[in-house]
N, C-alpha and C positions, 0 to 999 in steps of 0.2 A: 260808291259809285265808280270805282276807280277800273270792275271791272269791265265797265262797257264804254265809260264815259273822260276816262281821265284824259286829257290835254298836256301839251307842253308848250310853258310860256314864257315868255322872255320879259325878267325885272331888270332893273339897275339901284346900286347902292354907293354912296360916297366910302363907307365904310364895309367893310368885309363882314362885321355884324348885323349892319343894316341900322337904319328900316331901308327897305330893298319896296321902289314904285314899283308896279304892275304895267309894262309897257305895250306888250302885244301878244295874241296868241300865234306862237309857230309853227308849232304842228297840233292836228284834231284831224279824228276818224271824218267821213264823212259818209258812211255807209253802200260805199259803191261794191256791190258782192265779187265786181270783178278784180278787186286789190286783193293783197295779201295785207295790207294796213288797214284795214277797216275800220275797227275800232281802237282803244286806248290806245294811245303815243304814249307812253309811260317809261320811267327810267333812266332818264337821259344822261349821257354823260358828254362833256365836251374838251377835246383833246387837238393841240395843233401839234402839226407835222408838217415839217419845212414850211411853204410858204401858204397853205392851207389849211383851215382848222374843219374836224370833223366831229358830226355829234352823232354818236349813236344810242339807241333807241332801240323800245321793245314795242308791238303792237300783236294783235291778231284779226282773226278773219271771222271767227264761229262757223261752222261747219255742222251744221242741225244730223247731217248723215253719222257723226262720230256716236251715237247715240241709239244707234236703231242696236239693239241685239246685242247693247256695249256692256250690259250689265252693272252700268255705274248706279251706284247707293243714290236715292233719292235726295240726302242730303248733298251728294256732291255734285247733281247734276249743274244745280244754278251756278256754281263754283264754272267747273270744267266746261260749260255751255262756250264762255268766251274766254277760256284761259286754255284749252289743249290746243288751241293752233298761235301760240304765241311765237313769233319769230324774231329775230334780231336785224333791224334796219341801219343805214346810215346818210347824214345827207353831208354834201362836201361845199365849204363853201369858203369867198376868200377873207372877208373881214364880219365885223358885225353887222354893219350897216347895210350889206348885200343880203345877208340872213334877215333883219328887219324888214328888207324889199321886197324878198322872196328869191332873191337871185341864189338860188343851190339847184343843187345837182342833186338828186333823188332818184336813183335809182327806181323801177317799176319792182324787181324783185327783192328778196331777202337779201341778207347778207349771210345771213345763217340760221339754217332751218333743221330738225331734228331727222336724221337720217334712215330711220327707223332699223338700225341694224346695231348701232349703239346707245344711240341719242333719242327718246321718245317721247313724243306730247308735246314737249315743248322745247326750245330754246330763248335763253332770259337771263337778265341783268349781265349785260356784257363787261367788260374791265379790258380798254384796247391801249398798248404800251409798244416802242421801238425797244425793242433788245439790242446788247451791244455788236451783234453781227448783223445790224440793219435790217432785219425779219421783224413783224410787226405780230406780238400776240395777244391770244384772246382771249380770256378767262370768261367763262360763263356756263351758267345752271343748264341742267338736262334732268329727265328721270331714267332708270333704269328698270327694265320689269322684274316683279319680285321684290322691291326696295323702296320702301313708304318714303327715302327723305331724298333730298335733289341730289345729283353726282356734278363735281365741279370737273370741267372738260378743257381743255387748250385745244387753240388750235392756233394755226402758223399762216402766215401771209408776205408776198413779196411788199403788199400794198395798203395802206391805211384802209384802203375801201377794196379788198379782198383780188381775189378772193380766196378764201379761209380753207385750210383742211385741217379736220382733227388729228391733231399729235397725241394727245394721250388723254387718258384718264386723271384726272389728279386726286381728289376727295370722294370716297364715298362712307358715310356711316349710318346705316339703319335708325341709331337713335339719335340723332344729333340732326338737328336740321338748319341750314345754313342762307345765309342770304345776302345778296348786294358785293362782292367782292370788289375788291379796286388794288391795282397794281401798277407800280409805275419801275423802268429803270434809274437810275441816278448815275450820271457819267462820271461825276466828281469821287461817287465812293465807291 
């Protein structure tokens, strides 16, 4: 379900193992065709920076026109119906109990969308980190045409919540297919 339907929800745990309660759902599609988050909130990461923490996140829109004359295999269309407009969101917010409230900042647009000249179908699983020259980067999935597996991409930012330009390429290998990256700086070492 997770292609059309998956949610992002907020538990709590006394312990880091858990058991972890079910306290509220945060973010969910809501079907409005004029978003770019329409459906699945999925992915979420959450990362604070200076005196606000931000969570970013993967959704999409489905786009029924990517299909006319696309010549995708019948097995992949159910797949790609809601995953080729996957974009990378983020919402800024100051503590937990304002995100419980609803009090963020959400942006109306992406935060990073495939730019169709490197980056194609999709943009997914973000990994956002301050480098030691105060630039904030971004590790996250793209495809490349020609290349069955995902290409891991950076891009650069003055600002936790963008906005983002691709720096480079980093990962691409045909047979190896990769997923979920997570990076952080460590000041100490």
């Amino acid at each position: 379900g997770w292609n059309k339907y998956s949610e992002i929800a907020y538990a709590v745990s006394d312990k880091i193992n858990g058991p972890y309660k079910h306290v509220k759902i945060i973010l969910k599609g809501d079907s409005d065709s004029n978003k770019w988050d329409r459906y699945t909130m999925h992915n979420p990461q959450v990362r604070k920076f200076g005196k606000f923490y931000y969570l970013y996140y993967i959704s999409n829109s489905y786009d029924s026109t990517l299909f006319n004359n696309s010549g995708f295999a019948k097995e992949w269309k159910h797949w790609l119906q809601y995953n080729a407009t996957q974009k990378i969101g983020v919402i800024k917010f100051k503590n937990f109990k304002d995100l419980l409230d609803g009090k963020f900042l959400k942006p109306s647009l992406p935060l990073m969308a495939p730019d169709n000249k490197r980056t194609y179908e999709v943009t997914t699983n973000p990994t956002v980190t301050e480098g030691p020259d105060g630039k904030f980067y971004m590790l996250f999935k793209s495809r490349k045409p020609n290349v069955g597996n995902m290409t891991f991409w950076m891009a650069v930012s003055d600002k936790p919540d963008g906005p983002y330009q691709i720096a480079s390429e980093v990962f691409t290998d045909a047979d190896m297919a990769c997923e979920d990256p997570c990076m952080w700086y460590d000041k100490k070492r």
